[in-house]
BATIKE-932747 format. One record per residue (C-alpha): residue in three letters; y, x, z. Coordinates in steps of 0.5 Angstrom, whole numbers, plus 2048, in hexadecimal, padded with zeros to 3 digits. Layout:
REM residues N
ALAYXZ;...
***
This chain:
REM residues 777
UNK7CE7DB7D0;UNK7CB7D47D1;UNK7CF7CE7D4;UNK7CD7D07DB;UNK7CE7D77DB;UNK7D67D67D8;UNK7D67D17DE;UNK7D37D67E4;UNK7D97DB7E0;UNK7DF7D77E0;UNK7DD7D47E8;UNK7DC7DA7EB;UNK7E07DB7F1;UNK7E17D57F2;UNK7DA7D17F2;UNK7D37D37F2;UNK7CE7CE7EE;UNK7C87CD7F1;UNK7C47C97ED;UNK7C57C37E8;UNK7C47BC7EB;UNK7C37B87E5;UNK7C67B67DD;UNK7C97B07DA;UNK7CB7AD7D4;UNK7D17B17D5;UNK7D17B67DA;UNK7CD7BB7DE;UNK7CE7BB7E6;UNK7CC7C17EA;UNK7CD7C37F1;UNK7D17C97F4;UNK7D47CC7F9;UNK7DB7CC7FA;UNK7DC7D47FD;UNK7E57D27FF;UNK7E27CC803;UNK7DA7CE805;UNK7D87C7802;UNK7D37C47FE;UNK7D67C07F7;UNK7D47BC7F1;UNK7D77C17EA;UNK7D77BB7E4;UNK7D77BF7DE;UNK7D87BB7D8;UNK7D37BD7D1;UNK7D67C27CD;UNK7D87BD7C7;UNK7DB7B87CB;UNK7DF7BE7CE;UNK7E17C07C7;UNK7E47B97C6;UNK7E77B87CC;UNK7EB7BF7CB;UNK7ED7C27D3;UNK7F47C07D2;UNK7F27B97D2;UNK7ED7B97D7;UNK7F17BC7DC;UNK7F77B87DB;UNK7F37B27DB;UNK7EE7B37E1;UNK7F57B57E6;UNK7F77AE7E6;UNK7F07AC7E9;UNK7F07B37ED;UNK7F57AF7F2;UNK7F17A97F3;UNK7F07A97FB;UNK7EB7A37FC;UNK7E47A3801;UNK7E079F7FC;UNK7E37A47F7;UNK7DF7AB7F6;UNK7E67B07F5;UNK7E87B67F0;UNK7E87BD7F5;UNK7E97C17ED;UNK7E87C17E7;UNK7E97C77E1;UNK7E57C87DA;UNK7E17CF7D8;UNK7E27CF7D1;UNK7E07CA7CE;UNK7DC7C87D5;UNK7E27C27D9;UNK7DE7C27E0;UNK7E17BD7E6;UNK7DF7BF7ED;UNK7DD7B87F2;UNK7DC7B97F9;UNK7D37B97FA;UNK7D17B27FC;UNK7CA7B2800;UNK7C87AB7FD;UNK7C57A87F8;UNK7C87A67F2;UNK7C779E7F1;UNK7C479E7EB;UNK7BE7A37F0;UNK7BF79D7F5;UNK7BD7987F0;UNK7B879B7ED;UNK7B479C7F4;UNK7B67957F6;UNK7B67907F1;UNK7BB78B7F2;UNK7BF78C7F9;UNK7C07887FF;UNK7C57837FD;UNK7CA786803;UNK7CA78D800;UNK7CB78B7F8;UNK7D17877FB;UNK7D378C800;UNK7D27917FB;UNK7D678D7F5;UNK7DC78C7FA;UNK7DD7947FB;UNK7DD7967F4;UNK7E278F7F3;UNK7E77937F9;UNK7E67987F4;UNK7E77967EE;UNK7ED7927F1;UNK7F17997F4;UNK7F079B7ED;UNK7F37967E8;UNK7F97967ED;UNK7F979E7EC;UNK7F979D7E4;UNK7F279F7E4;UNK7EC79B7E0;UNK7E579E7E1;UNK7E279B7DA;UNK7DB79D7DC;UNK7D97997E3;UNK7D179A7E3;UNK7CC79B7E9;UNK7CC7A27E6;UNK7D37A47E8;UNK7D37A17F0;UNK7D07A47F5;UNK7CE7A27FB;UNK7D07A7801;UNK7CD7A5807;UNK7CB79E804;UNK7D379D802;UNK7D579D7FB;UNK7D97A27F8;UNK7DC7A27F1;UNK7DB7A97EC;UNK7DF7AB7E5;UNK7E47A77E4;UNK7E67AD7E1;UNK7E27AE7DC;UNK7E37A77DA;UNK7EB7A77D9;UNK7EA7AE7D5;UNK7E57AB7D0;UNK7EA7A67D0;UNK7F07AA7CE;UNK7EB7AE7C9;UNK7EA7A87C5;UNK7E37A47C4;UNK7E37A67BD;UNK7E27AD7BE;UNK7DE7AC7C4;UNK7D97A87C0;UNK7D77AD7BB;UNK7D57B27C0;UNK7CF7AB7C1;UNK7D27AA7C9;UNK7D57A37CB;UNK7DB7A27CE;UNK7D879D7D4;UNK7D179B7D5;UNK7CE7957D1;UNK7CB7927D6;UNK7D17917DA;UNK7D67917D5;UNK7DC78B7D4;UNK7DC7877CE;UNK7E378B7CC;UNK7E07917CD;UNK7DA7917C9;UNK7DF78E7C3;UNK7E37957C4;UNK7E97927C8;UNK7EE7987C8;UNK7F27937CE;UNK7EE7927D3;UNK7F07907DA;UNK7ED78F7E1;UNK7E87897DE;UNK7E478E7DB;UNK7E27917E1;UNK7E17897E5;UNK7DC7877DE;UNK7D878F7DF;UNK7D778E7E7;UNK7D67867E7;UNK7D07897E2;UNK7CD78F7E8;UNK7CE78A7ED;UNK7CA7857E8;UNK7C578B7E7;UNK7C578C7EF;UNK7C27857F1;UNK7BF7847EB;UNK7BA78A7EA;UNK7BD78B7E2;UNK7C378A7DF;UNK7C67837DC;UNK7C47877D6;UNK7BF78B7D2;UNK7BC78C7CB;UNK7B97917C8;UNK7BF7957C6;UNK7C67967C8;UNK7C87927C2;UNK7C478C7C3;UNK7C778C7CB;UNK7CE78D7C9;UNK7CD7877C4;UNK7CB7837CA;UNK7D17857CE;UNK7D67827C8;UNK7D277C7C7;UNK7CC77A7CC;UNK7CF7767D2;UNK7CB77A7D8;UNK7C77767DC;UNK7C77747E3;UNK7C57797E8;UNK7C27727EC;UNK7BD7747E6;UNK7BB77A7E8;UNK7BD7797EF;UNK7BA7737F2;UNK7BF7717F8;UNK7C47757F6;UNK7CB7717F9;UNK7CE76D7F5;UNK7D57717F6;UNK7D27777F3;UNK7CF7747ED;UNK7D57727EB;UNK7D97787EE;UNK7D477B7E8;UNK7D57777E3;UNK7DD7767E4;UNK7DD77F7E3;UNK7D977F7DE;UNK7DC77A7DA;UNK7DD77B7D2;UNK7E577B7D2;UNK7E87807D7;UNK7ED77A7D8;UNK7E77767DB;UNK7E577B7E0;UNK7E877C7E7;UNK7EE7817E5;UNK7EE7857EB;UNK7E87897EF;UNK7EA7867F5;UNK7EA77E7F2;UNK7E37807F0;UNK7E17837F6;UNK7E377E7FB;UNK7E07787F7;UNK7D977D7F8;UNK7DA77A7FF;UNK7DE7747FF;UNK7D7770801;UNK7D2772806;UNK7CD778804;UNK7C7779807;UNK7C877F80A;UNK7CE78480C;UNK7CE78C80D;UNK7D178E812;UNK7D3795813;UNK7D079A818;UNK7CA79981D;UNK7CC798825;UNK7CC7A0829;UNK7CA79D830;UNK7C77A0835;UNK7C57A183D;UNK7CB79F841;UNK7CC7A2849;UNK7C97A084E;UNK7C279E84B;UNK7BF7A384E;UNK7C17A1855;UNK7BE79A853;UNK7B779C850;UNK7B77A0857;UNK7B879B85B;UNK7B1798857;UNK7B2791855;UNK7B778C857;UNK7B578485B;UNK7BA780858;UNK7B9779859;UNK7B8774853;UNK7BF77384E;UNK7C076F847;UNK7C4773842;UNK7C976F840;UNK7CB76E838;UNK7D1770834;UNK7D476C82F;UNK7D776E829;UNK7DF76D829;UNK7E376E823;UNK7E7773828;UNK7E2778829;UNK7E077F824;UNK7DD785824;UNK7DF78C822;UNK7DB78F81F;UNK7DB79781E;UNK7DF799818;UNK7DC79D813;UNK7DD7A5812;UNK7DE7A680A;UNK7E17AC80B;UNK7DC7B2806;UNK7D97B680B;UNK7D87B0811;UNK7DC7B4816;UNK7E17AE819;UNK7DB7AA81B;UNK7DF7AA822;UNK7E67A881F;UNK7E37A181C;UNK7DF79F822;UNK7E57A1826;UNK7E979C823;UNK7E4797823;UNK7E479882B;UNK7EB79882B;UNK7EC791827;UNK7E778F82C;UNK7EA791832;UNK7F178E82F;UNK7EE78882D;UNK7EA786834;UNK7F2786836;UNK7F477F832;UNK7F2779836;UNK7EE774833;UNK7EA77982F;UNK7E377B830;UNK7E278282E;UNK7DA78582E;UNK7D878B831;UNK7D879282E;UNK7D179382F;UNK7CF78C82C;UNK7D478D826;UNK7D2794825;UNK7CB792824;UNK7CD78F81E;UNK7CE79681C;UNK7CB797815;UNK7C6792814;UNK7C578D810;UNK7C7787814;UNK7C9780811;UNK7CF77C815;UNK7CA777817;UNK7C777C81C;UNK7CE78081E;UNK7D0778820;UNK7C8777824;UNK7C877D828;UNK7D077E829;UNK7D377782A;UNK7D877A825;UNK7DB77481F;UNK7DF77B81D;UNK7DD78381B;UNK7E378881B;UNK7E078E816;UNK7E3793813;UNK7E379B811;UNK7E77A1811;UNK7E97A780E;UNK7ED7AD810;UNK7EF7B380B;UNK7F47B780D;UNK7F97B5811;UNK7F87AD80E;UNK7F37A8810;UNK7F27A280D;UNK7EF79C810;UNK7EC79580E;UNK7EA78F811;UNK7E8789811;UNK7E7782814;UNK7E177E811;UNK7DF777814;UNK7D7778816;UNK7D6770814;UNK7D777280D;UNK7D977880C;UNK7E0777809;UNK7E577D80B;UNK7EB77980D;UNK7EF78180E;UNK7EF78780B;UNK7F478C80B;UNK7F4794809;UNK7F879980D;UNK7FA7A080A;UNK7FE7A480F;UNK7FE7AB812;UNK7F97AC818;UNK7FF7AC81D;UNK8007A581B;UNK7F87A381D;UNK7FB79E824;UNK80179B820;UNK7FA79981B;UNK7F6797820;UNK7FB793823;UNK7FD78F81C;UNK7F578E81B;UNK7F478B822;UNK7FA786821;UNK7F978481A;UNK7F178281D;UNK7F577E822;UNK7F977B81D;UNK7F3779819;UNK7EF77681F;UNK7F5772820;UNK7F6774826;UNK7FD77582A;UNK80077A82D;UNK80877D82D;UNK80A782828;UNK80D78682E;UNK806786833;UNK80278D833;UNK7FB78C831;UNK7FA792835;UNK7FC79483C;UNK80179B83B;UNK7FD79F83F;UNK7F779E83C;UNK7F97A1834;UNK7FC7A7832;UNK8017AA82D;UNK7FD7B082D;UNK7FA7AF827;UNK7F67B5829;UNK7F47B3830;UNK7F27AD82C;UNK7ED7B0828;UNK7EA7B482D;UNK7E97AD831;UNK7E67AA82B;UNK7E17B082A;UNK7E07B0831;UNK7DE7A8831;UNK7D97A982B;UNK7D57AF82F;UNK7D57AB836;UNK7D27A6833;UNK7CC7AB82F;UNK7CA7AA836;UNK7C77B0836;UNK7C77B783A;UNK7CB7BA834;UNK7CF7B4833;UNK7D17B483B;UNK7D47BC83A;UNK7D77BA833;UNK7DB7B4836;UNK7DD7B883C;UNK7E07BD838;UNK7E47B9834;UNK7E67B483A;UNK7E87BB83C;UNK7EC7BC836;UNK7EE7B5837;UNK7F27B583E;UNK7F57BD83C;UNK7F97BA837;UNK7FC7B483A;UNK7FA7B3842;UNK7FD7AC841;UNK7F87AA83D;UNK7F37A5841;UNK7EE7A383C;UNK7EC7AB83C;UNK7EC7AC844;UNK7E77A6844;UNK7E37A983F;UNK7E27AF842;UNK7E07AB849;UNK7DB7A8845;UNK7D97AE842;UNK7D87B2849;UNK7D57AC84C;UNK7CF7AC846;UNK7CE7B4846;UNK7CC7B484D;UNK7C57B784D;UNK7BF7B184D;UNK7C47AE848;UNK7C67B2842;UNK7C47B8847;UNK7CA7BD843;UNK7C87C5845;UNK7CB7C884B;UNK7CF7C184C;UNK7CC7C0855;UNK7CF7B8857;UNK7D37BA85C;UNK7D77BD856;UNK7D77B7851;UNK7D77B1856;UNK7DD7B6859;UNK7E07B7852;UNK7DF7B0850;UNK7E37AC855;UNK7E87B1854;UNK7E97AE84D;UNK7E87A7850;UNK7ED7A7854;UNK7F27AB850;UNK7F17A684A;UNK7F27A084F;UNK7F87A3852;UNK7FA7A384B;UNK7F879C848;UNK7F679784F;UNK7F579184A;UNK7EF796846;UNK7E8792848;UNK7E4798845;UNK7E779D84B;UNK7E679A850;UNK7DE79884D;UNK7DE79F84D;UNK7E07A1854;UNK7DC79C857;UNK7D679E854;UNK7D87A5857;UNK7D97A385E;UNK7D27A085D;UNK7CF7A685C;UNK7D37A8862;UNK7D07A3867;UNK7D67A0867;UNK7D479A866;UNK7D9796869;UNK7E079A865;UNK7DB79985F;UNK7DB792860;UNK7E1790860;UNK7E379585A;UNK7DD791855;UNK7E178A858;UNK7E678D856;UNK7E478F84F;UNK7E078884D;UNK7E678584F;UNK7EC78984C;UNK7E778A845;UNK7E2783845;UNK7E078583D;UNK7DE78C840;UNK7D678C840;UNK7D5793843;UNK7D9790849;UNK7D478B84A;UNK7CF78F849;UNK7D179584D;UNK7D378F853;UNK7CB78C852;UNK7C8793854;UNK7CD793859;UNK7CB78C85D;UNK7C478D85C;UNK7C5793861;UNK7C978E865;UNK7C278A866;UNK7C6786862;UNK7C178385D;UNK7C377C85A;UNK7CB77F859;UNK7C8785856;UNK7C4782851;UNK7C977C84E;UNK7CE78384E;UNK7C9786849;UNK7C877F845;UNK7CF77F845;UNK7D0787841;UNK7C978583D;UNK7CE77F83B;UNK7D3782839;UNK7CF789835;UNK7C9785834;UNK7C678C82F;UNK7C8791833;UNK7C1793835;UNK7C279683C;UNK7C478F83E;UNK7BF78C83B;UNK7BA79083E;UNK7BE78F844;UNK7BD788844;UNK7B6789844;UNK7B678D84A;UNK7BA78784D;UNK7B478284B;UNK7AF78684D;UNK7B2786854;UNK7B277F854;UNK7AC77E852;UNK7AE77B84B;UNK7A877F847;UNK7A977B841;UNK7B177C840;UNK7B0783840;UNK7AA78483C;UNK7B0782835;UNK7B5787838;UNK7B178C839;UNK7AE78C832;UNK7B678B830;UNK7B8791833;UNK7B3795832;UNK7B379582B;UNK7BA79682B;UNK7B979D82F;UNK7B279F82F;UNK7B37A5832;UNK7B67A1839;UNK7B17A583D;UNK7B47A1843;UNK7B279A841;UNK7AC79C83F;UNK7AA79F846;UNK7AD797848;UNK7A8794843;UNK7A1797846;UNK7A479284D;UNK7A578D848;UNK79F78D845;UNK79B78E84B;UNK79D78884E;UNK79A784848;UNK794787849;UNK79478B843;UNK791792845;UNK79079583E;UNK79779383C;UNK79A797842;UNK79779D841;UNK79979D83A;UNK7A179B83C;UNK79F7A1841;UNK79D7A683C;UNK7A37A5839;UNK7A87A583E;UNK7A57AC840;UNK7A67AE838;UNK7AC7AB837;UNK7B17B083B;UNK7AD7B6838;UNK7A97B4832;UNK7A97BB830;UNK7A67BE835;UNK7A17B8836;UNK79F7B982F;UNK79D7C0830;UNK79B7C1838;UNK7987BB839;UNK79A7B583F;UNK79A7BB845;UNK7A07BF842;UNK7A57B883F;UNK7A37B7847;UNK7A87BE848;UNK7AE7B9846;UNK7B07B784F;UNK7B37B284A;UNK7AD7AE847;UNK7A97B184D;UNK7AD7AE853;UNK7AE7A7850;UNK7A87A684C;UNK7A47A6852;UNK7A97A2857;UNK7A979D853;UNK7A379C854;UNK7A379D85C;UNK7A979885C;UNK7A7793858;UNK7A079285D;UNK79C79685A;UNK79B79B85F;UNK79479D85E;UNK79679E857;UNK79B7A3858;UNK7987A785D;UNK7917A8859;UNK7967AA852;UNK79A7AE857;UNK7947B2859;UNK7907B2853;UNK7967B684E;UNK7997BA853;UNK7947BA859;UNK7977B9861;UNK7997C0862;UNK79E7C085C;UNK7A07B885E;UNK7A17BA865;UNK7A67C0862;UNK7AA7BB85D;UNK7AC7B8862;UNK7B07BF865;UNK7B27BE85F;UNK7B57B885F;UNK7B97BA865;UNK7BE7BD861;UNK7C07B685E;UNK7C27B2864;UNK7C47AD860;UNK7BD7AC85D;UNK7BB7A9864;UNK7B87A3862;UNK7B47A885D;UNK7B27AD863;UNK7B07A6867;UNK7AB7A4861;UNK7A77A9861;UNK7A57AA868;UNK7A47A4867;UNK79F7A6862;UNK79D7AB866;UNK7987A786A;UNK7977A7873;UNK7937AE872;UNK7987B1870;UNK79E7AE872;UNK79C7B0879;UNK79B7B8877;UNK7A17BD87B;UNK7A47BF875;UNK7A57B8872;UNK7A87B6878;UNK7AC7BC878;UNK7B07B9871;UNK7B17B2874;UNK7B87B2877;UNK7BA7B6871;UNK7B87B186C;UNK7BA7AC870;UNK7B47A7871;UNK7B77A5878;UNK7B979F879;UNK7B679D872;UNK7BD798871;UNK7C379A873;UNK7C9797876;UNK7CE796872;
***
């Protein structure tokens, strides 16, 4: 019986091998499926003769003390076991690349991701050394890059070599190690080896990283190893040109001859990567940003006429930080929510100190998995600091990291790593947000809360069902509105004192009305009745909460009841003065007051505190457009629509936009996209006419047009795709959305005086509220 067949014997039942992934010097990787837990792994199966040195005692024995290493930058043990002579060990299947694959492709790495990289294999190894384990064989081979984050392998293949003894291991033709990456002590046959061999192996990848090949190479292993004794390796300046000076000596401190030269400790070399600024940093992950309430209502209304502002700008002070999203590390990706959740928190609770300028979700989360330098986290968010982090949850245990780290030259002035059960997530995120204040040199009693009561929960459950339902809301999407709601749902079912859930499921109704996120059998007498129920519950609950009464406001627009819903958005931005959305919200709302100058310095006002959130972007754009400020809208028109190509409503502004100019080609572009955008599918396949059955893209495509002046234009492309007797009937249509007045008001705008003066079309005025055209209020 051949190896693979004493293996598919001796695992069945258990795993299914599928297929063989690779081979190295050592050890041959195939991928099964564990039949108890339905997943996919990576089975390691060590070559016949090394098994037979090593013997199952050993190796069983030896690989359990690295079967309890928990770390996120470490790939863990799930099992192992021998068949005959066959020692196998089970890992999680880990979808990305190894580094070694990465550098193959690439070459030499960006400077920020080979220091990012060399920092997560160093908290590793860290974790290791202080559980009495020595990786003896750090290489690119052995780091794997899951979702662009390093992982560290076989560490128990290392320390059960070891164990065997180098002498036997070296009979059968395989080195303990790889030359190109061992320490001098290593190669000399060192039986005591500490944590600096592992320092000297990862200062080489790191070198090999930015350099493109490794410090050393030769013909064969014994002249590279005989460099690695002798040869002082050169700098990576050589290789790397403007490579900082705090790496070239980080590099050459690590890789240095005697072990009692080198650093010492992984964390000692890993800080001295940064202790000067780098040219670029990685953030975490990238911005889920998306359309907010009440947009509709204002491409509705066509384009505002605001008169000529100046946005002021921000300076940089020392008290200011973003909160970036903290990295998910666990295996299969499924707390994405948790580590935007308590980034969302942190900000929340951060926005409570005095003196501190703490940037919006959405511009902060748009540095979500881009390879930004601080240098463009301090242009774009005026913010002197960055809060990063990641979480893991395994169980009932959580472990979270973070960090402070100083954008003017990338010094971290805080870490901590939190392990605690999942229940303890609050104690955690207040320690986090306390520690943040005290780096920043901030003030603030031991004794004050960071978060009003009735805003949080002790409900871990309800807390994980609010943080599910934040990260759908803000898909912005149909299926992300249904999701949200349920799980703001769940939410208040588990502690209906919660006011942050009551908020959220406000906000959830508020944006499930149809002409918003249009949800399947949702009317909007029924959301908006939904919402303000929710609205004013969490307001009952938490009066000093901003966000609540934002919503409410919001609600009561939608209601034409404009003057409750005033005082409530007044309310709001005073209450909560950093909350972008309230004064975005608010802006719409004096647009419909006629009250253009106000409304555009509240919507300069939300851009200035989330200047990446695309949807204020755009709608500042709008804002210029009405004021006659072409040349201010064309960037933010360019910027928001990159962030959010499928924004079928900015497009539909943007045919106005460039129809001012004088660009007709141009508006017929952005009005083919504005048609597509909504339903790009269907448009592909059916042509213009059927996208054209959207209402959405439909209705506000046209209106825009009509509103912006251009109401030949709108008539003529009202006729020509849908013909008048089908125009004549959308507007029946549109009567069953008494909300959607100024939209109704547009098109028999559009219809022309031929039209407009036929019985039937008379006959839908009063219901679609053409008289008087601007209402009391």
């Amino acid at each position: 019986m051949d190896a693979r067949s004493t293996l598919d014997a001796a695992l069945a039942g258990h795993y299914t091998i599928e297929r063989e992934l690779g081979q190295g010097g050592m050890a041959t990787v195939y991928l099964a499926r564990d039949l108890k837990h339905d997943r996919n792994v990576a089975i390691k199966v060590l070559k016949p003769e090394l098994g037979e040195i090593i013997g199952p005692e050993r190796f069983l024995r030896e690989i359990k003390t690295t079967a309890n290493l928990r770390h996120p930058h470490i790939v863990p043990l799930y099992d192992s076991g021998n068949a005959g002579p066959l020692l196998y060990y089970v890992m999680p299947f880990v979808e990305g690349e190894s580094l070694r694959d990465r550098m193959d492709r690439d070459g030499q790495l960006p400077v920020d991701d080979a220091i990012r990289i060399t920092r997560e294999v160093a908290g590793a190894l860290e974790y290791a050394h202080a559980h009495g384990v020595i990786h003896r064989d750090i290489k690119p081979e052995n780091i794997m890059l899951d979702d662009g984050h390093a992982v560290v392998a076989d560490f128990g293949i290392a320390r059960a070599l070891s164990a065997a003894g180098a002498e036997k291991i070296t009979q059968t033709g395989i080195s303990l190690g790889t030359p190109m990456y061992m320490s001098p002590e290593q190669t000399a046959g060192g039986g005591d080896l500490d944590s600096r061999t592992d320092e000297y192996s990862l200062a080489c990848v790191c070198f090999e990283m930015l350099g493109g090949q490794p410090p050393f190479t030769g013909p064969t292993a014994a002249a590279i190893t005989r460099q690695h004794m002798v040869v002082e390796a050169p700098p990576i300046s050589n290789l790397r040109a403007g490579a900082p000076p705090a790496i070239v000596a980080a590099l050459k401190q690590a890789m240095a001859k005697d072990p009692v030269d080198r650093f010492g400790t992984l964390k000692k070399f890993s800080d001295a990567l940064t202790a000067a600024p780098l040219a670029t940093r990685r953030a975490p992950r990238a911005a889920l940003v998306g359309i907010a309430a009440a947009l509709i209502a204002v491409v509705a209304l066509g384009i505002w006429k605001f008169a000529p502002t100046r946005t002021a700008t921000a300076s940089v002070t020392s008290a200011s930080i973003a909160v970036l999203p903290f990295s998910d590390l666990s295996l299969d990706h499924s707390n994405a929510f948790i580590g935007d959740g308590v980034a969302e928190t942190l900000i929340n609770a951060l926005a409570n100190v005095p003196g501190l300028n703490v940037a919006a979700r959405a511009s902060a989360f748009a540095f979500r998995d881009k390879a930004s330098d601080l240098v463009e986290i301090t242009k774009q968010l005026r913010v002197a600091n960055v809060l990063e982090g990641s979480v893991q949850r395994a169980g009932d245990q959580l472990r979270i990291t973070a960090q402070v780290i100083r954008t003017s030259d990338g010094k971290t002035i805080w870490s901590q790593k939190f392990d605690r059960p999942a229940a303890d997530i609050f104690a955690v995120q207040d320690e986090v947000a306390r520690a943040v204040i005290n780096a920043l040199q901030l003030k603030i009693s031991s004794t004050d809360s960071l978060t009003n009561a009735a805003t949080t929960t002790h409900n871990p459950a309800a807390y994980d069902a609010y943080m599910l339902g934040r990260y759908h809301w803000n898909r912005r999407t149909t299926d992300g509105m249904i999701q949200a709601t349920a799980a703001f749902q769940k939410a208040v079912s588990l502690d209906s004192l919660y006011a942050l859930a009551w908020s959220g499921l406000a906000d959830a109704y508020v944006l499930s009305i149809p002409h918003e996120y249009d949800v399947p059998g949702l009317n909007p007498d029924t959301a908006l009745t939904r919402a303000e129920r929710a609205a004013r519950r969490a307001i009952a609950l938490a009066p000093a909460m901003g966000e609540a009464y934002a919503s409410l406001g919001e609600i009561l627009d939608y209601r034409n009841k404009f003057v409750e819903g005033g005082k409530a958005f007044e309310r709001a931005v005073a209450l909560s003065p950093g909350y972008a959305t309230a004064h975005q919200w608010y802006s719409y709302h004096l647009a419909d007051e006629n009250r253009w100058d106000e409304s555009l310095r509240a919507m300069e006002t939300a851009h200035r505190l989330d200047p990446l959130s695309h949807v204020i972007t755009l709608s500042l754009a709008m804002a210029y457009d009405g004021a006659d400020r072409f040349a201010d809208a064309t960037p933010l028109y360019a910027q928001g629509l990159a962030q959010s190509p499928e924004a079928w409503y900015a497009w539909s502004a943007k045919v106005s936009h460039e129809l001012a100019l004088g660009r007709q080609d141009s508006a017929f572009t952005a009005l083919k996209t504005a048609l597509f955008a909504g339903k790009r599918d269907s448009a592909r396949e059916n042509g213009i006419e059927r996208a054209l059955k959207n209402p959405t893209t439909r209705a506000h495509t046209i209106d825009s047009l009509a509103f912006a002046g251009h109401v030949v234009e709108a008539f003529a492309l009202s006729r020509w795709i849908l013909g008048d007797e089908a125009t004549i009937g959308l507007l029946g249509r549109l009567a069953r959305f008494p909300h959607e007045e100024n939209t109704s008001l547009g098109f028999y705008i559009a219809l022309g005086p031929k039209l407009r003066a036929l019985p039937r079309v008379q006959a839908l005025g009063p219901s679609l509220g053409w008289v008087p055209v601007v209402k009391e209020r």
